[in-house]
Structures are given as C-alpha cells and as structure tokens.
N, C-alpha and C positions, 0 to 999 in steps of 0.2 A: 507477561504483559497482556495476550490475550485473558486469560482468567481475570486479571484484575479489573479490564476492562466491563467485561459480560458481570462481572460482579456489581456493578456501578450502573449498567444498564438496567439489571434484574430490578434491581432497588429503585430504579424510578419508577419503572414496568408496576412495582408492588403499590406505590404511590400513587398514578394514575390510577390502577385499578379498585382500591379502596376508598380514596380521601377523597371525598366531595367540593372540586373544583364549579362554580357556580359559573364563572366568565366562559367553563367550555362544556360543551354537549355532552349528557352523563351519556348514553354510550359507545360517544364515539369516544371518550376520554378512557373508558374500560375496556373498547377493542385494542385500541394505541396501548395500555396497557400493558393488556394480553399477550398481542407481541410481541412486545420489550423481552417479558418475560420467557415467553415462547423461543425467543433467538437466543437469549444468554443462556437458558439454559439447552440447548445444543451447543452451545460453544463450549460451555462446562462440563458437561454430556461425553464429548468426544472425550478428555484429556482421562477419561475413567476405563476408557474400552480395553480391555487386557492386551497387551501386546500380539498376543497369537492367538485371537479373535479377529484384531485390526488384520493381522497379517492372510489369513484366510478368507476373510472380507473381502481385503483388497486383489487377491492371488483369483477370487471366483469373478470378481466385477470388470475383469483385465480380459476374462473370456468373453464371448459372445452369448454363449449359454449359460455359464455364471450370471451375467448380467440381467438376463431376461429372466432367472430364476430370482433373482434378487426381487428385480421391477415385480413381479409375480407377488412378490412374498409381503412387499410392501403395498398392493392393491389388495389384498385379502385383506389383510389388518385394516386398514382401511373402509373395505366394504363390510366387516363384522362391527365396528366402531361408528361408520355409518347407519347401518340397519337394529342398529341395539336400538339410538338414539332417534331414529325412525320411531320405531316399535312404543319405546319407552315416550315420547313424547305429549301421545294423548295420554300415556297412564305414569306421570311422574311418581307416584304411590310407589310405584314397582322400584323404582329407581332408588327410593328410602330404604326400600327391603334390602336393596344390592349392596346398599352402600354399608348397615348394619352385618349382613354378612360377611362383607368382606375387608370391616376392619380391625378384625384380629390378626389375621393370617399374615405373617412374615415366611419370605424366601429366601435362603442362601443364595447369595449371586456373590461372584468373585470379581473383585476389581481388579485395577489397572497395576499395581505393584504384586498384584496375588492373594493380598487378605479378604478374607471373604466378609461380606454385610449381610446383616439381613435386612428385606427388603420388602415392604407392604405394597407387593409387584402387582394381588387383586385389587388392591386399592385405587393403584395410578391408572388402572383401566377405567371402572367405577367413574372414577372422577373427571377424565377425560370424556368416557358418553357424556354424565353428565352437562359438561363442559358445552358438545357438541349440541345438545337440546337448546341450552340458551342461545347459541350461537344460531340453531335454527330459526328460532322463535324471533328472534332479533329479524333477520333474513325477509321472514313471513309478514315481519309488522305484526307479530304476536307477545312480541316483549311486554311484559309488566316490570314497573321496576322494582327492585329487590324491598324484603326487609331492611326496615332503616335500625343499623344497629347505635344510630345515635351520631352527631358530629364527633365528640369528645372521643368516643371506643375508637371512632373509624381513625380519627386522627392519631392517636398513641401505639394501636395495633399496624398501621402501615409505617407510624416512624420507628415502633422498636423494631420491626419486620427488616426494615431498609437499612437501618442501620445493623443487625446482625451480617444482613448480607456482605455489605458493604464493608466491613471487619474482616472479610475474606482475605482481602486485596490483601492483609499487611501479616496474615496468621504465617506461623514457623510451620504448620501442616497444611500442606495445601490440600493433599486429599482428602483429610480428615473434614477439612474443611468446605470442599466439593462435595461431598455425601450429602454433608447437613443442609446444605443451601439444594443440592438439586433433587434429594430424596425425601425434603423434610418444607423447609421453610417455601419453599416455591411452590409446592404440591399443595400444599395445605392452606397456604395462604388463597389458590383459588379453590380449593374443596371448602374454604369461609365464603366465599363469594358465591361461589353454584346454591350451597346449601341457602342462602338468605334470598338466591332469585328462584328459587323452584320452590319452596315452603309453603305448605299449603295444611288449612285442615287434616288428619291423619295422619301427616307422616310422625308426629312424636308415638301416637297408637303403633304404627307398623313397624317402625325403629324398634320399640322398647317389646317387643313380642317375636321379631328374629331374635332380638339379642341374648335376652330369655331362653328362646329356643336350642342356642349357643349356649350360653353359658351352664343348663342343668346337665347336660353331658357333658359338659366341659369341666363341671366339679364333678361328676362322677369319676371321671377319666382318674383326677387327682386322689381321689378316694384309694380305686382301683391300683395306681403310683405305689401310694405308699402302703397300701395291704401289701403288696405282691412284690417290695424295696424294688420298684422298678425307676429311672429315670430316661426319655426320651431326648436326642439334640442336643445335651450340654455334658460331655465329658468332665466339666469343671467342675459340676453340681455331683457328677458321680463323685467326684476323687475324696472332692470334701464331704461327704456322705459317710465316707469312710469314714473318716476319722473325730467325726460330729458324734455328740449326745443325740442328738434329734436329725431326725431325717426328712430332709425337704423336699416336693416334688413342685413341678413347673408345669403341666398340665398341657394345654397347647401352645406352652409359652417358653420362650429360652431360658427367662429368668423367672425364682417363684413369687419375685417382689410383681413381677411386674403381672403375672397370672394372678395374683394378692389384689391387687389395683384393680384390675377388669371385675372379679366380683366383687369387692366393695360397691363399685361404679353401680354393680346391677342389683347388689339389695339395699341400697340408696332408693332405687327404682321400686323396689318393692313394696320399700315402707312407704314411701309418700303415694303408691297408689291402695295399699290398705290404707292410709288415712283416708284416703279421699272418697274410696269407694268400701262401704266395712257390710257390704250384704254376708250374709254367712257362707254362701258356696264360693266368692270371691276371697272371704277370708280364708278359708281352709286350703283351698289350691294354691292362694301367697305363702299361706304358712308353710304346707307342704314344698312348696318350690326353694321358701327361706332356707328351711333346715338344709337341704341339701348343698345350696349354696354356702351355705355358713357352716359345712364339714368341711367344703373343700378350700374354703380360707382359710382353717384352720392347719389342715394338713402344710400351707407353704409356709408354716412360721416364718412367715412375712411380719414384725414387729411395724413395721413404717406403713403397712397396710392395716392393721390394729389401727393404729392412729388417725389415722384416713376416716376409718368404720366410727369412732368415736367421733372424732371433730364433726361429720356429717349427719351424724344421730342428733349430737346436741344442737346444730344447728336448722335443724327439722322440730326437735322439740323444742324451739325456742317460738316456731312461727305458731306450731298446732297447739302447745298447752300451756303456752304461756311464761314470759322471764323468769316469774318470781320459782313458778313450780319447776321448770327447768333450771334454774341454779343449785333450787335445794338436792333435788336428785342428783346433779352431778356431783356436788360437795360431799353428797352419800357414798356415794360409786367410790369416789376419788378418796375416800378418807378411809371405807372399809376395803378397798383394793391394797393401800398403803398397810394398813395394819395387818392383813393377812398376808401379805408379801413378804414385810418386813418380820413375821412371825415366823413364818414358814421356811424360810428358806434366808440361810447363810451368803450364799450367792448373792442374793436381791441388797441385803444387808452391805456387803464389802463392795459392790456396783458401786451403790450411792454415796459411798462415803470414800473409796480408794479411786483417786484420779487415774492411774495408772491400769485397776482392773475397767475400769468406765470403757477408757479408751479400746483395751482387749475386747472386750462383750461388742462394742461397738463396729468391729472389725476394721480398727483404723480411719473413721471417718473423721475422727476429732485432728488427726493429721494430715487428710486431705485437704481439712478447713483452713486450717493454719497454712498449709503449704499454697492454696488457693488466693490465701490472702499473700503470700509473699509475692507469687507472682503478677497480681495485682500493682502491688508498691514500683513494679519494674516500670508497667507504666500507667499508669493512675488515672489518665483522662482517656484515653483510646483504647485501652487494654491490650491483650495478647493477641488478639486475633481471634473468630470464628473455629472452635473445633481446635484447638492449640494447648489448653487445660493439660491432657495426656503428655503432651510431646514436653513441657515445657516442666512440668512436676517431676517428668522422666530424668531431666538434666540436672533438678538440683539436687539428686539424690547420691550419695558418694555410690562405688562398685557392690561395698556390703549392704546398705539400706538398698539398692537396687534388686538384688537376687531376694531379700528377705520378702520385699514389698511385693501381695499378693494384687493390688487394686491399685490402678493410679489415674482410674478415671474420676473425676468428680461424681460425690454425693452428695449435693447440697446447689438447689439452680440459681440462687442469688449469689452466692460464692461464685457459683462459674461465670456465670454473666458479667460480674462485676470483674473475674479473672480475665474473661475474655473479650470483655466490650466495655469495660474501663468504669469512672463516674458516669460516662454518659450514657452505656448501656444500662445499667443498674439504675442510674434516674428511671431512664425510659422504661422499665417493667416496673417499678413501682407507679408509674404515673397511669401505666396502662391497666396495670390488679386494679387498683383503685378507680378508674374509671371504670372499669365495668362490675365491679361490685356493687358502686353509686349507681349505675346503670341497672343496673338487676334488683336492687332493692328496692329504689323507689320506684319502677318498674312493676313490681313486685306486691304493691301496698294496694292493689285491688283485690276485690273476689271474683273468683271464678275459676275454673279450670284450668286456664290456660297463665293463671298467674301463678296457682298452685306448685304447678309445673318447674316454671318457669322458675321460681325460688328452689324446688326440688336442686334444678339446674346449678344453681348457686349454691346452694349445700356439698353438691360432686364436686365442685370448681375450688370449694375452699378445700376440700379434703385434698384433692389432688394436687393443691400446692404447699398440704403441711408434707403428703407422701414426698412432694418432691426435693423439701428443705433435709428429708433424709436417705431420699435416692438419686436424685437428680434424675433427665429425659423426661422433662414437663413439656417443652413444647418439640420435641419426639414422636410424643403421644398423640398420635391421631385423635385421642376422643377429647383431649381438649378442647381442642379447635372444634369440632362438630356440636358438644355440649355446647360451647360458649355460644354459636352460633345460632343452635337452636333454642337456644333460653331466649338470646336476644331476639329471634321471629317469634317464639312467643308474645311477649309482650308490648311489640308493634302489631301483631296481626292482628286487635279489634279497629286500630288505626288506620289499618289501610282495608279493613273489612264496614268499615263505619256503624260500630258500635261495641257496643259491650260483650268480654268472653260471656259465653253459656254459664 
C-alpha cells in the first residue's frame, strides 16, 4: 500500500514539475513538485535496502555512537553536495562536463531480495548538485526560467512519465518495478528539468568534447577486448563467446549492444560537426577520431547499433544534401548491400527467406514480440504493470521453454510499453515521439548553429528508437533524456536570448 501510494504521489510530483500550469506560480508549482517527488521516492527508496544493510543501519543508529557516526556521515554528503553546487554555480559549464562524464558509468549495487543492478550511482550525484544550483538560484532570486521545450513535449513527456509511474501500483514485480521508477524515471525526469534551467551557450561544446574524450579510449579499450579475446563484467558475454562464430566485446559497458549505442550516439556527433565546420585540421582530427570510433563499433557486432548508424546518417543526409540525392544513395547502399549479401553468403540467403532460421539469428526476439503481445491481450487498456514484461513472459512459459529460454526481457520498447502500460501507455509514447519530432523539426527549419545541432539531436533520437525497437531500455537510457533536452534548449535559446543563432 505504501508503494502504491508514493507511486501516485511521484506521478503528480512529475506533473507539477513539467507541465505548465498557468492559474499557479511556475516555481512554486516546480518546488511542490520536487517534493512530491523527492518524498516518494524515499518511500520507494526504503523497500529496496537489502535486509542486512537495514539490519546494521538500524543495530549502529540504536547506539549512541552509531548514531552520531551516522549524523556525521550524512552532514558530509551533504556539505560535498553543498559546496560542489556552491563552486559549480558561477561556473555551470563545469557542471555540463560532470554530467557528460558521468553518464556512462554504471555500478553494481545489490538490492533488497539480493539481485544485484547496475546503477548510474555518478550520475544521481551530477544531478542532484545540479539539482541544488537551481534550487540555489531560485533561493538568491537568481532563477531564470528554464528552456521552453514547448507545451505539446511538456505535456506528453509528463503524462507518459506519470502514467509509467503510476503503472507501478498494479505490476506482478514490484521490485522490478521500484528500480525503474526510482533509478530511472524519477532521476531523469528531473536531470530534463535541471538540464533546460542551467542551459546556456557552450554547454553542447563542452558536453560533446568530454564525451569524445570518453569515448576514443573507450573504443580503444574494445579494440584492445577483442585483440586480446578479453571480456570485462559480464560472465554471460564470456560463456556465449565460447561458443559464438564471432566474438563480442562490451567496452565500459555490461552489454556490447548498449557500448554499440554510445558510439553511434558519438559519431552522430562527429559527422554533423565535420559538416558543419570542414576546415582541414578540423577535418583530419574528426576523421582520425571517426576511425577509431567506428573500430570499436565494429568489434561489439551490435547489428541493432548498425541500424542506429544507418537510420542517423540518412537522416543527417537528408538535411545537408538534399531528398532527392539522399534517396538515390541509399537505394544504392541498400540495393548493392542486398546483392553482395545475398551473393555471398548462404547464411544471409536462408535468414531471409526461412522463418524459423530469422527467428535463431535473431536470438529469439521475434518470440519476445509475440510473447509481449500476448501479455498485452491479458490486459489491453492498463497493461501489466511498470517492469512486469520479465515476470510475466517468465509465467507463460511451460518447465521446458523455461530452462531453454536464454532472454525474457524485452527487446522491442513499443512491445513493452504497450505490455506493460496497456493502449494507454503505448498511445502516450506515440503521442509524445511525435510531439517532439514536430518539435525538433520545425524547430529545426532555421539556419544557424544551433539549429544545426539541434536536428543533429533529432537524427540521435530517431536512431536510438529504431536501436530500441530491437533492444529495448530507451528510456533507461540516460542520453535520451539529456539529448532530447538539449536539442530542445537549442532551439529555444535564440528565443529566450532575443535573436537569431550565430
């Protein structure tokens, strides 16, 4: 009851904080918010603390010196979180670089039943100074208000937001379900909010130049992987290694789909600033930066990141050179890709034409889909619940398809959504893609820099939800949320800077 509760709070908490209520004062309607959000999830919070955590928690705070080490422990946190956002206040720049650094990095933290997550632990720090700076500024009578990401965006993204939440209350996993809402959807939903009220001039510069920074080591690493058959973090990725044709590596990442993603995302970045800027020493260090990047996508035979790199290209040569000459070229690609595929290789031949091998190569996702949909049918207008996809796929499987079946999470985020948050889920992210596509495009139909961008934005955005139609954990993904956000301060900031991008 409590969870159900805080789950229903959280979701108004996301509403006030987002959706532009005009009858009440936008920041006091965004602190009401805040807190909403702020309470439930500690109410949520608790139900995750492993047993014998809570139990030595409570066995130190029962002493007198327990307690005052406790008090202690939580005033330091406190005065580091304070003084970041001190520090970082006049220089919010710094605060883009932090946030760029630190949203790759996942931590193992062990839950409340024992299964361990992993956990974007630099991230909720990040976000919180963050957090803290507005809250200052506010405080000072230094607020500015936020980038306006539009009524329409604001309104779709706080109700599919709320209503995922809110799906909590009725899921067969409740913890499953607790993660998502307090590791993911609540975090991120204000990591949208900080990122549109601190946005300023340079942070897409300094964002896209840590990231960089990250990621050319980061496709080393993967290079270095698969010279040396090494893999780090995932024993799963070992075992199947084994007994794979091809050998996958994961880089600083759990999975290699999702290390796949991250550099797509960054030579996305590449290309649209060699378009934009083609001096020759600028070119040659993109290039040289490309190559390496595009070794190490190669190395996580990530196919659904393929995809990603493609749908993103073409939608970058759609803006820079034009419909007509971007179709013919992809008609080219797509026509001599098929013929040498289909020439070459047996395999590529009986894929396309045996349902049965499709389904194998695809490593069962065409039976997740299916199985996604049946669960669906159970209940059609509410769905299964928030994070229930797993538990619920798990149940219709007889003892044998059970031991057989290596995956039972979804791959495929309209499948889940609609699994797990009924017609009305599955309306609500259609209604919201499409709002912010309309948003970014027409957005978008200036010149300048910062529209440039800003469509770059929308090239990542669409990539990352063909990636997700064949991996699913789109809005998992921290850079969603951060892209979306920052395309859309793009293409407000001449608006609220009163004039035209450079």
């Amino acid at each position: 009851m409590r969870a159900d509760i805080a789950a229903i709070v959280a979701a108004i908490g996301v509403v006030l904080l987002l959706v532009p209520l005009p009858a009440i004062d936008a920041w006091m309607r965004r602190l009401a918010g805040l807190a909403l959000i702020g309470g439930a999830w500690v109410a949520l919070a608790v139900g995750l603390v492993p047993d014998s955590l809570a139990d030595r928690i409570s066995d130190r705070a029962g002493s007198p010196l327990g307690a005052l080490a406790l008090a202690a422990a939580a005033l330091v946190g406190v005065a580091i979180i304070g003084g970041l956002a001190h520090v970082l206040e006049r220089r919010p720049l710094i605060w883009f670089v932090l946030l760029a650094l630190a949203l790759p990095f996942r931590i193992p933290i062990a839950l409340g039943d024992g299964d361990t997550a992993r956990l974007l632990v630099p991230l909720y720090a990040v976000i919180l100074v963050g957090l803290v700076i507005v809250i200052g500024r506010l405080v000072r009578g230094r607020a500015e208000e936020p980038a306006d990401p539009g009524p329409v965006v604001a309104i779709t993204a706080a109700a599919f937001v709320a209503w995922q939440v809110v799906s909590a209350a009725w899921s067969s996993d409740a913890e499953e379900s607790a993660v998502k809402v307090i590791f993911f959807y609540l975090p991120f939903s204000v990591m949208w909010f900080v990122v549109l009220a601190l946005w300023q001039r340079g942070a897409l510069k300094r964002m896209g130049l840590a990231t960089i920074a990250l990621a050319v080591p980061g496709a080393l690493l993967a290079v270095y992987q698969y010279t040396f058959q090494e893999v780090w973090w995932n024993s799963t990725l070992q075992q199947a290694n084994v007994y794979s044709r091809l050998y996958r590596v994961n880089g600083i990442f759990f999975d290699p789909n999702i290390m796949g993603r991250w550099l797509v995302l960054c030579l996305v970045g590449l290309f649209a600033l060699a378009l934009w800027r083609a001096r020759p020493r600028d070119a040659v260090l993109l290039g040289l930066a490309t190559i390496v990047l595009f070794a190490g996508l190669v190395v996580t035979f990530s196919r659904s990141s393929a995809l990603m790199l493609m749908a993103a290209l073409a939608i970058i040569a759609w803006r820079a050179f034009g419909p007509r000459a971007t179709a013919v070229a992809l008609s080219a690609i797509i026509l001599v890709g098929a013929i040498g595929g289909f020439a070459a290789s047996g395999q590529i031949r009986r894929a396309a034409t045996d349902f049965d091998r499709l389904e194998q190569v695809s490593e069962g996702r065409f039976g997740l889909i299916r199985g996604g949909l049946d669960i669906w049918r159970e209940h059609p207008v509410r769905g299964g619940g928030l994070g229930s996809f797993a538990d619920r796929f798990s149940e219709s499987l007889d003892d044998r398809s059970r031991r057989r079946t290596r995956v039972v999470i979804s791959h495929n985020t309209p499948v889940t959504v609609l699994a797990e948050g009924g017609v009305i889920g599955g309306v609500l992210l259609a209604l919201l893609a499409a709002a912010l596509a309309v948003r970014l495009a027409v957005g978008t139909r200036r010149t300048g820099r910062d529209a440039w961008f800003a469509y770059a934005g929308l090239a990542v955005l669409a990539g990352m939800f063909l990636h997700a139609v064949f991996y699913s954990g789109l809005f998992e993904d921290p850079y969603v949320w951060v892209v979306a956000a920052g395309a859309l301060a793009l293409i407000s900031a001449p608006a609220r800077e009163g004039g035209e991008a450079a």
